[in-house]
C-alpha positions in Angstrom: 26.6 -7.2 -12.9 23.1 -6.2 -13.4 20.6 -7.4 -16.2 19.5 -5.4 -18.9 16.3 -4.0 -18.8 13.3 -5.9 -20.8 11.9 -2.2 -21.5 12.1 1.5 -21.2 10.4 3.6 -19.0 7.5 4.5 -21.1 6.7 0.2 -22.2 7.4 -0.4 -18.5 4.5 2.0 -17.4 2.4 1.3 -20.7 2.6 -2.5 -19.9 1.7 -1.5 -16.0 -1.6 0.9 -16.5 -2.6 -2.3 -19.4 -1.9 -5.0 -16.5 -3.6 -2.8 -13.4 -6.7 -2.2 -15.9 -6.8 -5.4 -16.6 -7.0 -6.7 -13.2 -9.9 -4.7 -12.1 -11.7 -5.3 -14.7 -10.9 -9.3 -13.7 -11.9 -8.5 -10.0 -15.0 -6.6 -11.0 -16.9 -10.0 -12.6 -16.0 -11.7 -9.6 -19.0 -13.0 -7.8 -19.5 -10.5 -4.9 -18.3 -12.9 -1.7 -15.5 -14.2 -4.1 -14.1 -10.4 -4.8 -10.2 -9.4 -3.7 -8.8 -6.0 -4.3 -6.2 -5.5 -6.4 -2.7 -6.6 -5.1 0.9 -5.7 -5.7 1.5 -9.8 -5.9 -1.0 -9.3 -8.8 0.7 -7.4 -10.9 4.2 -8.9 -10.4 2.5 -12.3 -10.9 1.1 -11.3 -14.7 5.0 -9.5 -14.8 6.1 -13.1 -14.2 8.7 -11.7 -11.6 8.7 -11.3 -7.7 7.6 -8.4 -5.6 10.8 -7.2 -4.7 11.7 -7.1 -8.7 8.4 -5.2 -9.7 9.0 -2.7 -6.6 12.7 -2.0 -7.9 11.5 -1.4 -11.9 8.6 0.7 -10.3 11.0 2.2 -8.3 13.6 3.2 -10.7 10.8 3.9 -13.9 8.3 6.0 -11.8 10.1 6.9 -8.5 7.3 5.4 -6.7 6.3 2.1 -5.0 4.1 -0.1 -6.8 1.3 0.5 -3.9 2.1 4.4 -4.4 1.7 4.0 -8.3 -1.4 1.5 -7.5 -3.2 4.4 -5.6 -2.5 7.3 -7.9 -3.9 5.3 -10.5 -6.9 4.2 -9.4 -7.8 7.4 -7.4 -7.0 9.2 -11.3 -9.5 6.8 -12.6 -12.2 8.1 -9.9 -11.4 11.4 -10.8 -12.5 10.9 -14.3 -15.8 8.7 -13.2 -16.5 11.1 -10.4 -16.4 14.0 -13.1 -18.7 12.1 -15.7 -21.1 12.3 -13.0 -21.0 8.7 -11.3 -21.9 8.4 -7.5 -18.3 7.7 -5.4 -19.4 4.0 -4.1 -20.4 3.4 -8.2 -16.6 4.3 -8.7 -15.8 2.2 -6.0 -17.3 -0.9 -7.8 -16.2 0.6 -10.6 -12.7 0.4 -9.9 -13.1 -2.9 -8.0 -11.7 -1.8 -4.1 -13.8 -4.5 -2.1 -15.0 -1.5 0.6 -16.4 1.3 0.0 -14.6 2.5 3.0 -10.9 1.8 1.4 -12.0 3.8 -1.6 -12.7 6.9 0.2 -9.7 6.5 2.3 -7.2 5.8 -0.6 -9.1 9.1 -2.3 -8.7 11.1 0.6 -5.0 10.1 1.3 -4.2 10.7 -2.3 -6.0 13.7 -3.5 -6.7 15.7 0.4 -10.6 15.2 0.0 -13.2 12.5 0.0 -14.7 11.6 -3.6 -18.1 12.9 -2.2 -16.0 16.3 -1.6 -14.4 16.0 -4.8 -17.8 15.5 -6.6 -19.8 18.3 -5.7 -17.1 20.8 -6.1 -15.8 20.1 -9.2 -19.4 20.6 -10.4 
């Protein structure tokens, strides 16, 4: 027998994008040599649940892993910085990745061009 949900779909995303937001903006007063990125453990730990728990209610409220979800989110964020006119390793402090490197990557992965790409032609 399976356990009732604690929320629907749209509290169980709501409460997500409020807990991921949250954590980056955690990571981002970290002292630089003391900084982590942000970590699906993360989020299940402020859930108060296990991985394997947050990656089935991701799962079953998005259709996405919680590292898929994780990406799209932040790389939607960048978009939005990118387009107010902030420099793409700015976003990447920004949004608290711990490499400039892993932010282009994600952003390239995610959206099929690199933030610098993105910047100048959405000018």
């Amino acid at each position: 027998m399976s356990k009732p949900k604690r929320f629907s779909v749209q509290e169980f995303i709501q409460q997500l994008d409020q807990i991921i937001e949250r954590l980056i903006k955690a990571k981002q007063t970290r002292p630089e040599l003391m900084q982590t990125d942000v970590q699906i453990g993360d989020i299940a730990k402020v859930f108060d649940v296990n991985s394997a728990t947050l990656r089935r209610w991701c799962q079953e409220c998005t259709g996405l892993s919680p590292r898929q979800y994780l990406a799209i989110y932040r790389v939607e964020q960048a978009k939005h910085l990118l387009r107010l006119g902030l420099k793409p390793a700015k976003v990447s402090q920004k949004l608290a990745f711990t490499e400039h490197k892993n932010f282009s990557t994600l952003f390239k992965r995610v959206h099929g061009m690199s933030p610098s790409d993105f910047l100048y032609n959405s000018i």
